[in-house]
C-alpha positions as CSV (number, residue, x, y, z in Angstrom):
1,X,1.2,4.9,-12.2
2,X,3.2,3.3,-9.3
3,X,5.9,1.0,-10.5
4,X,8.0,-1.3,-8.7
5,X,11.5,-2.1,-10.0
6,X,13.6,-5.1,-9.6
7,X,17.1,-4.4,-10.8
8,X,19.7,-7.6,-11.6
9,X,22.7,-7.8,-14.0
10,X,23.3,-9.8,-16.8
11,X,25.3,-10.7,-19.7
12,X,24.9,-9.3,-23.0
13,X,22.8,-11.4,-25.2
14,X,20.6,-10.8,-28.1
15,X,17.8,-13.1,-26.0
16,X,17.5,-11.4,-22.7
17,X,14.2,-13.0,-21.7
18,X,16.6,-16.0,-22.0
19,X,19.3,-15.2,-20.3
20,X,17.5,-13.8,-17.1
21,X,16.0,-16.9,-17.3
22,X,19.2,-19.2,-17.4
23,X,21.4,-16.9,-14.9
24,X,18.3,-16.5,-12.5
25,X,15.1,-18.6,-13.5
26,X,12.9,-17.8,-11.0
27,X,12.3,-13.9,-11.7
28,X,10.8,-14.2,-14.7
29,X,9.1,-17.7,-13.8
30,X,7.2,-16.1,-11.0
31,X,6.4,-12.8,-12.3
32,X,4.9,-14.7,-15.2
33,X,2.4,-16.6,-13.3
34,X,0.7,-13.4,-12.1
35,X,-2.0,-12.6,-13.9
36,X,-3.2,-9.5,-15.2
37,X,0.1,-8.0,-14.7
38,X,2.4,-6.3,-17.9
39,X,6.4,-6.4,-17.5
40,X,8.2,-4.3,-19.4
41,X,12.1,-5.1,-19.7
42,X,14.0,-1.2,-20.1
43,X,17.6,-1.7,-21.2
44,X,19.2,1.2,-19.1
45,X,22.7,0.8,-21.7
46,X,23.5,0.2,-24.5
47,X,22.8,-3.9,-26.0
48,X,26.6,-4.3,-26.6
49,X,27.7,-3.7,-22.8
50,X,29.5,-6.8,-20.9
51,X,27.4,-7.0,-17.9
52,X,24.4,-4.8,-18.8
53,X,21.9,-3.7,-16.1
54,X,18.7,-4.2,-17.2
55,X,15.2,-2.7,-14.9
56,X,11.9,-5.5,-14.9
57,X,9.1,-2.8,-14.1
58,X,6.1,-4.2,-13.0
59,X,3.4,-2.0,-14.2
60,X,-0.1,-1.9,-13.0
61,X,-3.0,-2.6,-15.1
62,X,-4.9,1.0,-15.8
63,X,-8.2,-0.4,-13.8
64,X,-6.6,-0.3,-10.3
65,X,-5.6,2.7,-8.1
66,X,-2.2,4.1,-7.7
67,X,-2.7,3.5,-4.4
68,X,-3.3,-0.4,-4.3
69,X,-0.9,-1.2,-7.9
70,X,2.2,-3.0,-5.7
71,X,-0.5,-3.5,-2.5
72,X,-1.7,-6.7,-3.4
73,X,1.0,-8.6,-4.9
74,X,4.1,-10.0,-2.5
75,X,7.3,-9.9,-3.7
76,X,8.8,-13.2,-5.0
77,X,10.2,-14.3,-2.0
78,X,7.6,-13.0,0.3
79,X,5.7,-15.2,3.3
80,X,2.1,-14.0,2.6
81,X,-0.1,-13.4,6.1
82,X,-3.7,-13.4,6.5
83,X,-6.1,-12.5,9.1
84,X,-6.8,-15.8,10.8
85,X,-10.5,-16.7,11.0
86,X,-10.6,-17.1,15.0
87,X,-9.3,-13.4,15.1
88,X,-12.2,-12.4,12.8
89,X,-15.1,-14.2,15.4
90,X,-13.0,-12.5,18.0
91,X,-13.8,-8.9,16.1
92,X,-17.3,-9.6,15.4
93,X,-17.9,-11.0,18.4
94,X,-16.4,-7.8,20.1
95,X,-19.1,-5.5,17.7
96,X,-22.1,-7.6,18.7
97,X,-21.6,-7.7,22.4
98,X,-20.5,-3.3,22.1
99,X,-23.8,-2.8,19.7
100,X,-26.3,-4.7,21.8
101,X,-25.0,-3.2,25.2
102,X,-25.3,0.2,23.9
103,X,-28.8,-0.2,21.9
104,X,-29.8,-2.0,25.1
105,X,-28.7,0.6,27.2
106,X,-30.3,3.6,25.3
107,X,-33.9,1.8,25.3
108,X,-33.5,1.6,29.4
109,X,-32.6,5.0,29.6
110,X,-35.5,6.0,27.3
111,X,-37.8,3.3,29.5
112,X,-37.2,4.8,32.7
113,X,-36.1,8.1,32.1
114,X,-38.2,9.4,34.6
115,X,-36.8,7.0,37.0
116,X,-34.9,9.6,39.6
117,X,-31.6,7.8,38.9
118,X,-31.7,8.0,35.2
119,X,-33.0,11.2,35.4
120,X,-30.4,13.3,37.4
121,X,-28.0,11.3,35.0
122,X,-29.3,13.8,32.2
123,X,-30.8,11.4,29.6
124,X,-30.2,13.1,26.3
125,X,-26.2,13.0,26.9
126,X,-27.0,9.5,28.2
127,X,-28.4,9.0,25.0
128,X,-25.2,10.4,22.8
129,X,-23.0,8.7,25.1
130,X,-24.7,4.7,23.9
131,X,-25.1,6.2,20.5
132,X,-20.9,7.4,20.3
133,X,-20.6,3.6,21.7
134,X,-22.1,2.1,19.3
135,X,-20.2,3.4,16.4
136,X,-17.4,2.4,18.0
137,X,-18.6,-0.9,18.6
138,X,-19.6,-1.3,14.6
139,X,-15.9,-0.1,13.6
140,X,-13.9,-3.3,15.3
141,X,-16.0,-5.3,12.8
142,X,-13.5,-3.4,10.1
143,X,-10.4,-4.4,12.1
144,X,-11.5,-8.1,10.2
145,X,-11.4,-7.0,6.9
146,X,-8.3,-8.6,4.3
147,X,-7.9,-9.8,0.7
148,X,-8.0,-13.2,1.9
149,X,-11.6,-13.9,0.3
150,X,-10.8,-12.8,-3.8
151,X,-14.2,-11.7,-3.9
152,X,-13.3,-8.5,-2.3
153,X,-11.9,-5.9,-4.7
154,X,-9.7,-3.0,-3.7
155,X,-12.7,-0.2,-3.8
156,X,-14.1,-2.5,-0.9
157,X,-11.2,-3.2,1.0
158,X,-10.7,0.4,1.3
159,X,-14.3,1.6,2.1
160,X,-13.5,-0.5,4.4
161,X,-10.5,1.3,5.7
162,X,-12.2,4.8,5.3
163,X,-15.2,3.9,7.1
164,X,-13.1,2.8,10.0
165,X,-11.6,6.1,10.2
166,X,-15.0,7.7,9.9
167,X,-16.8,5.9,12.7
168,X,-13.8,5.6,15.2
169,X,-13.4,9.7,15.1
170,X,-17.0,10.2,15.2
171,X,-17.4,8.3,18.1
172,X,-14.4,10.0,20.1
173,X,-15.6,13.2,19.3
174,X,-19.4,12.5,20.6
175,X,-18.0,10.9,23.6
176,X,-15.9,13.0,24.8
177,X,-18.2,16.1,24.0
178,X,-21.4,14.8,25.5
179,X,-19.1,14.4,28.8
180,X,-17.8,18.0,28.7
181,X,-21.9,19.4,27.5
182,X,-23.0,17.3,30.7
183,X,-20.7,19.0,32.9
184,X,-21.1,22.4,31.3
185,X,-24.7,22.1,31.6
186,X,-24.2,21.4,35.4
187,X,-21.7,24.0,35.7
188,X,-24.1,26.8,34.5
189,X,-27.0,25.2,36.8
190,X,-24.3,26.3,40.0
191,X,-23.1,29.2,38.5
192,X,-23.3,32.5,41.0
193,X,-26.1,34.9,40.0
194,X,-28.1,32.7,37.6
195,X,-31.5,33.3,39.1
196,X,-34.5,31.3,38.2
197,X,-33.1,30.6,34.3
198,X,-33.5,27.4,33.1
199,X,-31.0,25.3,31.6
200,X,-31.8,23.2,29.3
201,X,-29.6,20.2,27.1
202,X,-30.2,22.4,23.9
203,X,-29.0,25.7,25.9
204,X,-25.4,23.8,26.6
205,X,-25.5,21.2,23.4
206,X,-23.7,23.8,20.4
207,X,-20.1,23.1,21.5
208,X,-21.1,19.5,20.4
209,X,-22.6,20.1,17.6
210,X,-20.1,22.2,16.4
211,X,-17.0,20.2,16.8
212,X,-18.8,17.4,15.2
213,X,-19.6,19.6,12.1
214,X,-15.7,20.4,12.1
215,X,-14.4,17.0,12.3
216,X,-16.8,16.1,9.2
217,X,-15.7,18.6,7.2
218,X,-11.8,17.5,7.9
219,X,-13.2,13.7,7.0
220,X,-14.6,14.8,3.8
221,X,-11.9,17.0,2.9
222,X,-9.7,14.1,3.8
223,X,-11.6,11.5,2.0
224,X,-11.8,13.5,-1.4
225,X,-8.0,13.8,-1.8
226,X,-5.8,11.4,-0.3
227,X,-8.6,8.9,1.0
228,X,-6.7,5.8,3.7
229,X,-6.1,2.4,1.5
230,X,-5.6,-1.2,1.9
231,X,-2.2,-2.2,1.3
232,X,0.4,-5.3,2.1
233,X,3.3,-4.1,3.3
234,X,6.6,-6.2,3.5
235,X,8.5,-7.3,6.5
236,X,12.4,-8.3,6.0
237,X,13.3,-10.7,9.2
238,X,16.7,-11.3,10.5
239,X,17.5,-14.4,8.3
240,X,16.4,-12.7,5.1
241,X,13.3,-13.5,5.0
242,X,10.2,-11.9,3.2
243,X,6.9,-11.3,5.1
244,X,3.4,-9.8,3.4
245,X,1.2,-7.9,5.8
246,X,-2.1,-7.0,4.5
247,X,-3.2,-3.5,6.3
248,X,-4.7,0.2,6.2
249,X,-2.5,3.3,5.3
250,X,-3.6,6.9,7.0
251,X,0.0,7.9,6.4
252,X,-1.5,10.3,3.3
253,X,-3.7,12.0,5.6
254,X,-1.0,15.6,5.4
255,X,-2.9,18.6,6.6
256,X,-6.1,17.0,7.7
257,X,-3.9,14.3,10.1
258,X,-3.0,17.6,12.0
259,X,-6.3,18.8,11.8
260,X,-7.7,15.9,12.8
261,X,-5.8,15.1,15.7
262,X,-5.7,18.8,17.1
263,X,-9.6,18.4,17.0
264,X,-9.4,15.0,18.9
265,X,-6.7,16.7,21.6
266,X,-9.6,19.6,22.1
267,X,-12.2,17.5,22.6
268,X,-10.0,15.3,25.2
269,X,-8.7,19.0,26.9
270,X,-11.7,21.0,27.4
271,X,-13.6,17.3,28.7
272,X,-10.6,17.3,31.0
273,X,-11.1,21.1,32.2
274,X,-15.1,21.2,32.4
275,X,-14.4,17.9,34.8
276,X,-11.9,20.0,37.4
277,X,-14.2,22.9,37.1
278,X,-17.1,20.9,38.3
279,X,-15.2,19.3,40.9
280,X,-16.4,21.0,44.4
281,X,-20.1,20.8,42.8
282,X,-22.5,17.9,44.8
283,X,-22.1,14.4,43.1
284,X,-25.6,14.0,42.9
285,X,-26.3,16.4,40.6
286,X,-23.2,16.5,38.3
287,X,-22.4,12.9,38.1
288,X,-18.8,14.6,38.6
289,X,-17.2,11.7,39.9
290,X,-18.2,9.1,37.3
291,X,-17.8,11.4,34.5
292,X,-13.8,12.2,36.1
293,X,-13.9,7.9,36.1
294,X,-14.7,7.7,32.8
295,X,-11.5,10.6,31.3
296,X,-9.4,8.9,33.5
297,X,-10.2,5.6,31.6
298,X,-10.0,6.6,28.4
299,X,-6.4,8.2,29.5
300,X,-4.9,5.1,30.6
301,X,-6.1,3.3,27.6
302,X,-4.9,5.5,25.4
303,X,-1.2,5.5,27.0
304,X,-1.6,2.0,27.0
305,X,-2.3,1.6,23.3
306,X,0.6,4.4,22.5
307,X,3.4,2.2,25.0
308,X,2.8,-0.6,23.2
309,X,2.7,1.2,19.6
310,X,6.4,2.6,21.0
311,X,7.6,-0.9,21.4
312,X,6.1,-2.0,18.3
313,X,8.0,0.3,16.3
314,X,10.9,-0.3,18.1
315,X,10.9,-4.2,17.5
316,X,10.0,-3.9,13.9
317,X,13.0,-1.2,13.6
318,X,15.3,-4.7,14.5
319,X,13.9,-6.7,12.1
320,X,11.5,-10.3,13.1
321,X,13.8,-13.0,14.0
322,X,10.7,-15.6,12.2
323,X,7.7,-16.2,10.8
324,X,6.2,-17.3,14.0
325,X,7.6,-13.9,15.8
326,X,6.0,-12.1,12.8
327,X,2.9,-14.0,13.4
328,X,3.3,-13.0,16.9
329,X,3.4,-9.7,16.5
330,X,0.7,-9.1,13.7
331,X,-1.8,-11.1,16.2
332,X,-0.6,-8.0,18.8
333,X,-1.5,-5.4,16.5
334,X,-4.6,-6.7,15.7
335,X,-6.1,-7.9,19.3
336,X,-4.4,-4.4,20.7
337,X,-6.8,-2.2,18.1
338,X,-9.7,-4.5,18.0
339,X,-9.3,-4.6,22.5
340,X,-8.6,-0.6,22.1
341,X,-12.0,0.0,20.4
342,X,-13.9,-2.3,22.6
343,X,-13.0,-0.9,25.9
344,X,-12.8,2.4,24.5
345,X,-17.0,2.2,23.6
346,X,-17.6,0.3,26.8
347,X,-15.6,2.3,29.2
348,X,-18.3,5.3,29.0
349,X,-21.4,2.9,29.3
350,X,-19.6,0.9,32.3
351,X,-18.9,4.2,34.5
352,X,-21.9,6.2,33.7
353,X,-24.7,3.9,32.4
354,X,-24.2,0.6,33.8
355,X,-24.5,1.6,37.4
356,X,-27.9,3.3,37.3
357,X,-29.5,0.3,35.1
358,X,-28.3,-1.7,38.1
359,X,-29.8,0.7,41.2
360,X,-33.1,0.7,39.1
361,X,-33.0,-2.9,38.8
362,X,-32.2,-3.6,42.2
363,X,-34.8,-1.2,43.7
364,X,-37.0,-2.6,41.4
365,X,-36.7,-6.2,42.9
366,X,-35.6,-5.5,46.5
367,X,-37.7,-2.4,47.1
368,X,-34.7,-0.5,48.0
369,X,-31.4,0.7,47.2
370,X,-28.2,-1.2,47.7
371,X,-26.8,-0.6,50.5
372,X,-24.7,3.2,50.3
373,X,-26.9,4.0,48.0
374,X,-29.6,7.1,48.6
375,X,-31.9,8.7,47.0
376,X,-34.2,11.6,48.5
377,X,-36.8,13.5,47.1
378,X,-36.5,12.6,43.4
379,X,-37.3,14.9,40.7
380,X,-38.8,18.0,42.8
381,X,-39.4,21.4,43.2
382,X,-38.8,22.2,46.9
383,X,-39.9,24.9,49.1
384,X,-38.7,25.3,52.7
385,X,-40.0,27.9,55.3
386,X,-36.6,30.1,55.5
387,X,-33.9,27.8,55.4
388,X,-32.0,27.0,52.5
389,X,-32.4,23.8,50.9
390,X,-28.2,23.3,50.8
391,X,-28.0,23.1,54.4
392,X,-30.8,20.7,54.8
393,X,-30.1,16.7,55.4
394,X,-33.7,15.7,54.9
395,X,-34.6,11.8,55.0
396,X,-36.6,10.6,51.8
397,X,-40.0,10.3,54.4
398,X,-39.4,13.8,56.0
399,X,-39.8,15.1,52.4
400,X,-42.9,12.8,51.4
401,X,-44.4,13.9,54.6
402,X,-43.7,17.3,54.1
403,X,-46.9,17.8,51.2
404,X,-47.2,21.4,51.5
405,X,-43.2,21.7,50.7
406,X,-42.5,19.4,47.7
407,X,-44.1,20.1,44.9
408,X,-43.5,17.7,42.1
409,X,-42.4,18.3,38.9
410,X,-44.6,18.9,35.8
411,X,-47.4,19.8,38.3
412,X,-45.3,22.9,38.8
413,X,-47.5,26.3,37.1
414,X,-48.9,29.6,37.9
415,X,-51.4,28.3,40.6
416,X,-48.7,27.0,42.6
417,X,-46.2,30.2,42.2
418,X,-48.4,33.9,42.9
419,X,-45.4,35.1,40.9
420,X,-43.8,33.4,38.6
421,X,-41.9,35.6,37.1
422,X,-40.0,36.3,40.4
423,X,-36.8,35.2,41.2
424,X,-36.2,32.1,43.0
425,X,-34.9,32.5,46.5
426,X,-36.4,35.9,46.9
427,X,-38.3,36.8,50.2
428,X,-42.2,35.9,49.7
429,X,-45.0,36.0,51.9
430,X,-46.9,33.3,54.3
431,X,-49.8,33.5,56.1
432,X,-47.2,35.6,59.2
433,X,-46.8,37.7,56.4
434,X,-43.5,36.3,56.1
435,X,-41.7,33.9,54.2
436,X,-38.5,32.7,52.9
437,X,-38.9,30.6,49.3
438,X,-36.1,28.5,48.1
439,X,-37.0,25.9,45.5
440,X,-35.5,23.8,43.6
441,X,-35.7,21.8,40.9
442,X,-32.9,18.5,41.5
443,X,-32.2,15.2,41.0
444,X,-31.1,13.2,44.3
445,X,-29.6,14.1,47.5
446,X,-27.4,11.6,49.4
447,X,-28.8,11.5,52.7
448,X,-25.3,11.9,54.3
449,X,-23.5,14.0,52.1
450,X,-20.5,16.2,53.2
451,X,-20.8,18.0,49.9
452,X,-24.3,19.3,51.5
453,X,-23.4,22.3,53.5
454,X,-19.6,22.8,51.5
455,X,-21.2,23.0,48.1
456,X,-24.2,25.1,49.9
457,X,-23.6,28.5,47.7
458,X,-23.3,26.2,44.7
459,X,-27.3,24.3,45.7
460,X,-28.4,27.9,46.7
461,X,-28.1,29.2,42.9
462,X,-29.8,26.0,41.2
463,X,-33.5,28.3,40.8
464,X,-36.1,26.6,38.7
465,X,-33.5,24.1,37.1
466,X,-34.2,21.4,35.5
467,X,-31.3,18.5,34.4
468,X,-34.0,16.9,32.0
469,X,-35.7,18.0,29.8
């Protein structure tokens, strides 16, 4: 049972209640007014002392946790703070403009995911990266959460606070896994001596699922024994004064903090590594550049959010100067997590999601591309008279005109290959009797791309690939 002590001296006196009450008043006053609270008076000498100490122990009532016994009641002196309500819309707000983007986004992808833009993108990482989004998006809502509203009990308040811990690591790992899956899957696709092997998103997608399944089992184990809690926690400003913060402790995370964060660091590194790995390979088929974009994103907002943690601690190691400075500086903390979160969930959709809705949108209404923007050949299986593919710059007409050459996807079976089981790229035979196959299975080429001929052993080794499944 947590018990919080407040120590005064008095004079001896058969009637202590009495004389803490004449040589004080307010202690015992206030303390008495809270309800549902015991206060047990422990003489630490003996009755006959001049100037005995005496110990009021505030004792929680045996229903609450030990966690949340001194949380919820301020000290006598202390300036209680609560979340403002225009903070709250700001939070909510913030959850329903993340939630509906991501949904919205995922039910485009899934609309045109045959669309050669969405397609080359690799839609079932598409998919994880709105769906890792979206819980981030849901756990700003949480950011809202105080003991403002009595109805709220402590058990809530810290589901609450659990849940947010739940859904925020959930949705970094996904994130930053589907990334580095994307890019492995690409990476294997280009890899030297892979001959006519399909790669599929279930061939590269264990990694993911396996760190997930690891960072669950730290959550439970986390949850189970020292689960986070909603607490106030007092502020002393410069002039004496009190100040009651209302917030969620992780501090009693131990083992599984380490864990935790070591899982997160992972993620972040090998995302990191799969991104310089794929660097050299052709942006229209890795999505390399975006993807490098979108880490770099996440890098700066995360040393943004840890500078501005540094200050924090370093301005509340001085003390507030006021309530107003204190008000200043919870109103940080708050928009800084609840802006943290946001961007965090949007940053993924806005460098790898957003642009493709807008191409499809735009051809879809102009007939065409923006302008820089090219796509050739779509989703197809191509077969050019010996000359490799990589060293080809072949306008989107040249390849429509070119029937006996492109062979679309799905349309792709044993009538249209005399040997299947042979591997791509190998010599074959035309009506000379000779014949040099290459085909491939790709997204999009650029029509000018100088990645074309410097990537071209990377293209030559992509053999009955496809990026979607």
């Amino acid at each position: 049972m947590t018990t919080t002590t407040t120590t005064t001296t008095i004079n001896s006196n058969n009637n202590l209640d009495e004389d803490i009450n004449q040589n004080h008043g307010a202690p015992l006053t206030y303390y008495n007014t809270i309800p549902k609270t015991r206060y047990v008076i422990v003489d630490e000498w003996r009755r006959n002392l001049e100037n005995a100490t005496v110990e009021i122990s505030q004792q929680s009532p045996p229903s609450q946790s030990p966690s949340s016994s001194s949380s919820s009641t301020p000290s006598a002196a202390a300036e209680v703070h609560y979340l403002s309500r225009r903070y709250a819309i700001v939070a909510f707000t913030l959850t329903a403009i993340g939630s509906l983007l991501s949904i919205g986004s995922c039910v485009f992808i899934y609309r045109f995911r045959t669309h050669t833009i969405i397609s080359v993108g690799q839609p079932p990482f598409l998919y994880l990266i709105c769906f890792s989004a979206f819980l981030l998006s849901v756990s700003i809502s949480l950011n809202a959460i105080d003991d403002s509203n009595e109805k709220k009990t402590q058990q809530s308040l810290n589901a609450g606070c659990i849940s947010w811990l739940w859904l925020t690591t959930i949705g970094v790992v996904i994130a930053y896994m589907a990334l580095f899956c994307k890019l492995f899957r690409v990476e294997k696709v280009t890899r030297r001596g892979r001959i006519r092997q399909k790669v599929l998103a279930r061939h590269v997608i264990k990694p993911l699922i396996i760190v997930v399944l690891v960072a669950i089992a730290i959550l439970i184990a986390w949850t189970i024994t020292s689960p986070p809690y909603y607490k106030r926690e007092t502020f002393t400003g410069m002039g004496g004064e009190v100040h009651s913060i209302g917030t969620c402790f992780y501090d009693d995370g131990g083992i599984y903090e380490i864990l935790l964060t070591l899982v997160l660091v992972f993620c972040v590194s090998i995302a990191f590594w799969m991104s310089l790995k794929t660097r050299n390979v052709p942006e229209y088929l890795s999505d390399s550049r975006r993807v490098t974009q979108t880490l770099l994103g996440h890098l700066i907002l995360v040393i943004i959010k840890v500078t501005f943690n540094v200050v924090l601690i370093i301005y509340t190691a001085y003390g507030t100067a006021s309530a107003a400075d204190l008000s200043a500086l919870n109103a940080g903390v708050y928009i800084s997590t609840v802006f943290y979160g946001f961007f965090a969930a949007m940053i993924s959709i806005g460098f790898l999601v957003i642009p493709k809705i807008y191409y499809v949108r735009y051809e879809q209404v102009h007939g065409e591309l923006p302008k820089g923007v090219h796509k050739i050949g779509g989703r197809v299986t191509v077969q050019i008279d010996g000359v490799r593919l990589g060293q080809l710059d072949l306008p989107s007409h040249v390849m429509r005109n070119t029937q006996r050459s492109i062979i679309p996807l799905g349309e792709e079976n044993d009538n249209n290959n005399n040997n299947n089981n042979s591997p791509m790229g190998e010599d074959g035979n035309d009506d000379d009797g000779r014949q040099d196959n290459l085909r491939m299975k790709m997204g999009s080429i650029p029509e000018s791309s100088d990645n074309s001929t410097s990537s071209n052993d990377n293209i030559s080794n992509i053999d009955a690939v496809e990026l979607k499944e």
